[in-house]
N, C-alpha and C positions, 0 to 999 in steps of 0.2 A: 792614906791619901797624902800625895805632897801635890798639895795645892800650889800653881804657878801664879805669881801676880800677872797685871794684866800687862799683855803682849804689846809689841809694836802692829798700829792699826785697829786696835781696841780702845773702845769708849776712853775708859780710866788710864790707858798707860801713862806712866810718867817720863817724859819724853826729856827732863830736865836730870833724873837720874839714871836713865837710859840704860840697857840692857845687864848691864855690870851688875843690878842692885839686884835684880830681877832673878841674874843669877845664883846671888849669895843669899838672899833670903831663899832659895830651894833649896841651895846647901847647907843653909844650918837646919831647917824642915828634914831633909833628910837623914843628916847624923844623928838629930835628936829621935826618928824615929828607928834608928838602925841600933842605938841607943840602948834606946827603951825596950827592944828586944820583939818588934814586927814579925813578922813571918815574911812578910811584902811588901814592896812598893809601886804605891800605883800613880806617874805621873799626869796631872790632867791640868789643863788653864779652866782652872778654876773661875779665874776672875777674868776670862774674858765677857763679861755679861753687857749684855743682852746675848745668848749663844745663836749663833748661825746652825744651822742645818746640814750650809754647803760652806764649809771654814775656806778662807785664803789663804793662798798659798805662803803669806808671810806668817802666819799663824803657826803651818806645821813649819815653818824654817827655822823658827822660833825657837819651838819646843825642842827639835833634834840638836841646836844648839846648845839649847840648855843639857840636855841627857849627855851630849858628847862630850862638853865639858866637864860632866860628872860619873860620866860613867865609870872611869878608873876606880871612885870613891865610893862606890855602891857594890853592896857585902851581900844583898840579900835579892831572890827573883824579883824582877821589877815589870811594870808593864807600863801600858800608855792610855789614856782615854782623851781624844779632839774631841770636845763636843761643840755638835752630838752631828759625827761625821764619819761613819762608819769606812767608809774607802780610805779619809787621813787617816782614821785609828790604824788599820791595816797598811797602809805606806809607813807612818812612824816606826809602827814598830818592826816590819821587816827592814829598814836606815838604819837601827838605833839597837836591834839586839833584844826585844824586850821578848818575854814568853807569853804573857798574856795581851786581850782588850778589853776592856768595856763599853758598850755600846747599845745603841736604840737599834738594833737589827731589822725586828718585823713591827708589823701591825701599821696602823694610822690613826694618827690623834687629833685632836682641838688641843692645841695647846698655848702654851704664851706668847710663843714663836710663830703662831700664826699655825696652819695647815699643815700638819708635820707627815712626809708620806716617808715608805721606806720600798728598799727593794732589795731583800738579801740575797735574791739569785745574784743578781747586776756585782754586789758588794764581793761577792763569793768567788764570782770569777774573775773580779778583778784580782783577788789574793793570787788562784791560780797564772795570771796572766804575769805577774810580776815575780813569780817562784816566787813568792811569801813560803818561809822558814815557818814550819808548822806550829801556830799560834793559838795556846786553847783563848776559847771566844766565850766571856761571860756577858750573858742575853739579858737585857733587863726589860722584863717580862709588864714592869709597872712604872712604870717612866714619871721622872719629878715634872711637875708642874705643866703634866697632859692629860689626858681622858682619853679611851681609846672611842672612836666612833661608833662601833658597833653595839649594839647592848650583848656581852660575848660574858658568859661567866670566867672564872680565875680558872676555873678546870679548864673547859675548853681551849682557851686560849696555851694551857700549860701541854695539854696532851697535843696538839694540833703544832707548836712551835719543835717540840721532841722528836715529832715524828717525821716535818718535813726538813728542818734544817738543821738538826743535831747539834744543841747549845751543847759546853763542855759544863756550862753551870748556869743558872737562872736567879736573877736579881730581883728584888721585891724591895721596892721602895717607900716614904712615906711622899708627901706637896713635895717639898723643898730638901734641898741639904739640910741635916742636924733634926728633921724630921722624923720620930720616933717609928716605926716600920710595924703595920698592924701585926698582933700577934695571930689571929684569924686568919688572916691571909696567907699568912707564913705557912701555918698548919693546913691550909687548903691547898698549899700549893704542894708543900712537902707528901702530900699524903699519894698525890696523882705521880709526882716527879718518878719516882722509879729512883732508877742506879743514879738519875742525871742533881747531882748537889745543887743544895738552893741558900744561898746567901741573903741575910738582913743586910741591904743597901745602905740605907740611910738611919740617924738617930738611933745608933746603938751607942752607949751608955756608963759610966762604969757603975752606977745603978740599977739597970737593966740587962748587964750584960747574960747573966746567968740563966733571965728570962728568955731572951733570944736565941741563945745557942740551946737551948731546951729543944727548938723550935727549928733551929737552922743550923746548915753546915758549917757557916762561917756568915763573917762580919767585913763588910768594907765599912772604914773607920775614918769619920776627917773629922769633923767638927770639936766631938769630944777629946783629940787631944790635943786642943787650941789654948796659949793663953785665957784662962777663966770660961774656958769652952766658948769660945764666940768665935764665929766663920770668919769673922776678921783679920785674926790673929795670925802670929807665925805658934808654930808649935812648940810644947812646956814638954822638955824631953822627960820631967819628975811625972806629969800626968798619961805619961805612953806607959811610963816603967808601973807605976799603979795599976794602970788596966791590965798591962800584959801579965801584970803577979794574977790578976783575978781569973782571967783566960786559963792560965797554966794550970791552977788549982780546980778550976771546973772543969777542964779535960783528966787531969788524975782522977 
């Protein structure tokens, strides 16, 4: 993850260091993680908190300024996640060149953000309507800091998402960012998935890592490779290159 500070029109932005700083703390985030030897990057506003549902329109301006600025500088696939705005995710990244998204696609939850509904037909044909450049779509199947409505077991919800909207991968999260991602769930979800890979979302580790990928296809990564691991922080390019030695060695 390269975490973006917060945007112009976001609670936090710092309107007195203005979009410049905004930019170069994503570009040391990202060298540090291209560095350390990622596989990927996945750009998101992080810090635009409290998240929207339905992002403004300065928000994705924002972001594609940022990636355009950087894009010459980025080595490795990269993608985009607006949260949690599944038609921005899908406009940035057809602007911006990115191969993947992450995003709340289905379901409906209670969440922090109030009443969070989705519509991935709507979202879907929006891609088609824009010739969106064929973007694999990772489904996050257990969404940070929502509940889904229905009382719907991890199965159902896994075989029922597979079957009607074809994820290219399924995210399993823990509450919050830097949240450790149950191991039970992982293994409920992996067991239904089929061909379709299931990723540890959130609070994967370089303690844990070995545990998770036991478990999962892969790891989306932010917190842990933060300054002293805190979601604060810009990114310790010594703590990317640690984890990804531990990666490599559990894949051999």
């Amino acid at each position: 993850m390269c975490h973006l500070q917060a945007l112009p029109g976001d609670p936090y932005y710092d309107k007195d260091k203005g979009m410049d700083d905004v930019i170069e703390k994503a570009r040391h985030d990202l060298h540090a993680l291209q560095n350390g030897g990622v596989d990927a990057v996945m750009f998101s506003n992080e810090f635009s908190l409290p998240y929207l549902t339905k992002v403004r329109t300065e928000t994705v301006a924002a972001m594609a300024r940022i990636i355009g600025e950087l894009r010459k500088e980025i080595s490795v696939p990269y993608g985009v996640n607006v949260l949690w705005d599944p038609k921005a995710s899908i406009t940035l990244a057809t602007v911006t060149g990115a191969k993947f998204v992450r995003e709340i696609f289905t379901g409906v939850y209670a969440s922090d953000f109030g009443l969070w509904n989705t519509d991935c037909g709507d979202t879907f044909r929006h891609a088609k309507a824009i010739d969106a450049h064929p973007i694999l779509k990772l489904f996050n199947i257990v969404p940070e800091a929502a509940k889904y409505l229905a009382q719907r077991d991890i199965e159902e919800i896994v075989q029922g998402t597979i079957f009607n909207c074809r994820p290219d991968v399924l995210c399993v999260s823990g509450l919050t960012a830097g949240s450790e991602t149950s191991i039970d769930t992982l293994r409920r979800v992996k067991k239904v998935a089929g061909a379709t890979p299931v990723f540890a979302n959130t609070g994967v580790r370089h303690d844990n890592i070995e545990q998770q990928l036991a478990s999962a296809d892969g790891a989306v990564v932010g917190t842990a490779f933060k300054i002293d691991g805190k979601f604060e922080n810009l990114v310790d390019e010594g703590q990317v290159k640690r984890f990804m030695e531990k990666v490599k060695s559990f894949r051999n």
